[in-house]
C-alpha positions as CSV (number, residue, x, y, z in Angstrom):
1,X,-40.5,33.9,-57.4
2,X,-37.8,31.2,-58.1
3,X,-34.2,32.1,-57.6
4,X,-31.2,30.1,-58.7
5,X,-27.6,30.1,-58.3
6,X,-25.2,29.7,-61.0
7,X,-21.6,30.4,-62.1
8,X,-21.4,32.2,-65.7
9,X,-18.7,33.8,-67.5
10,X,-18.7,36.6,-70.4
11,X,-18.3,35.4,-73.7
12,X,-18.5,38.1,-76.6
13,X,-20.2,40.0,-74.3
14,X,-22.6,37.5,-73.6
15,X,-23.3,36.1,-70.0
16,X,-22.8,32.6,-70.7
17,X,-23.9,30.1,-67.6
18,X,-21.9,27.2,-67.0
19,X,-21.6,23.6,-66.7
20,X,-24.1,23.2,-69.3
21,X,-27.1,25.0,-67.7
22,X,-29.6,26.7,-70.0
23,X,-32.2,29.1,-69.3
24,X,-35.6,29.9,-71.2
25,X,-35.1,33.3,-73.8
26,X,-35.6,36.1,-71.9
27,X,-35.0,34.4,-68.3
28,X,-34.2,37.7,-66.0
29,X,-31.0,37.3,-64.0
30,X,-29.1,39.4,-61.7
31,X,-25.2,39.6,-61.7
32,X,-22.6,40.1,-59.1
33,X,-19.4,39.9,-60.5
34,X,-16.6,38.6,-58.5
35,X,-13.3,40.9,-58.5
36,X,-12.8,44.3,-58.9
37,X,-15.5,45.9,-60.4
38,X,-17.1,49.4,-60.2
39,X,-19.8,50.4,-58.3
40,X,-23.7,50.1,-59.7
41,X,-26.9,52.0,-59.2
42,X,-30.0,49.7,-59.1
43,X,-33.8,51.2,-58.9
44,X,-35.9,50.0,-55.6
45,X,-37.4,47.4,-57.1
46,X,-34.1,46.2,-58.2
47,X,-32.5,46.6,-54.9
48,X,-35.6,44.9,-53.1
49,X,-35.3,41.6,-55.8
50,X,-31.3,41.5,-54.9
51,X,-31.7,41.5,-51.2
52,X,-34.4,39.0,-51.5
53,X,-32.7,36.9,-53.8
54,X,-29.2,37.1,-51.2
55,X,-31.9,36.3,-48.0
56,X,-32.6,33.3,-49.8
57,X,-29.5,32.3,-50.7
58,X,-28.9,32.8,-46.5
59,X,-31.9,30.5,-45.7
60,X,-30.6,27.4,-47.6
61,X,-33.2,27.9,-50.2
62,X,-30.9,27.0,-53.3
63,X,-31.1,23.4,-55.6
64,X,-27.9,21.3,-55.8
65,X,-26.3,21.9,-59.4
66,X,-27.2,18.1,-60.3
67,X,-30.7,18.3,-59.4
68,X,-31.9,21.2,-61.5
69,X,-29.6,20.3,-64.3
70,X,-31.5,16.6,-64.2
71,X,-34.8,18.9,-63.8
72,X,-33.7,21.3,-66.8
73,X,-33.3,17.7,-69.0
74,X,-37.0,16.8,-68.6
């Protein structure tokens, strides 16, 4: 599984990613919101692709913004 890391903001109640990144229809993300938000409940399998997704995040395994934008242009 691929993970990566982007900054987004809600627009009309859309999650709308940012610096001009676009994902494929139906692309699955996972959220974290920055600032005070309520708590969440998430199933195991939900829990287990979060913690995974964070782990990677830990071991360096992300793309530099201006690679996968120049990778999302081809």
């Amino acid at each position: 599984m691929s993970m990566q890391v982007f900054t987004a903001r809600v627009r009309g109640g859309a999650i709308v990613p940012e610096d001009g990144l676009t994902l494929p229809e139906g692309t699955a993300v996972t959220v974290i919101a920055d600032g005070e938000t309520e708590g969440f409940e998430t199933t195991a399998e939900e829990e287990r692709r979060l913690l995974d997704a964070i782990a990677g995040v830990e071991r360096g395994e992300t793309v530099r913004a201006a690679d996968l934008l120049e990778r999302l242009r081809r």
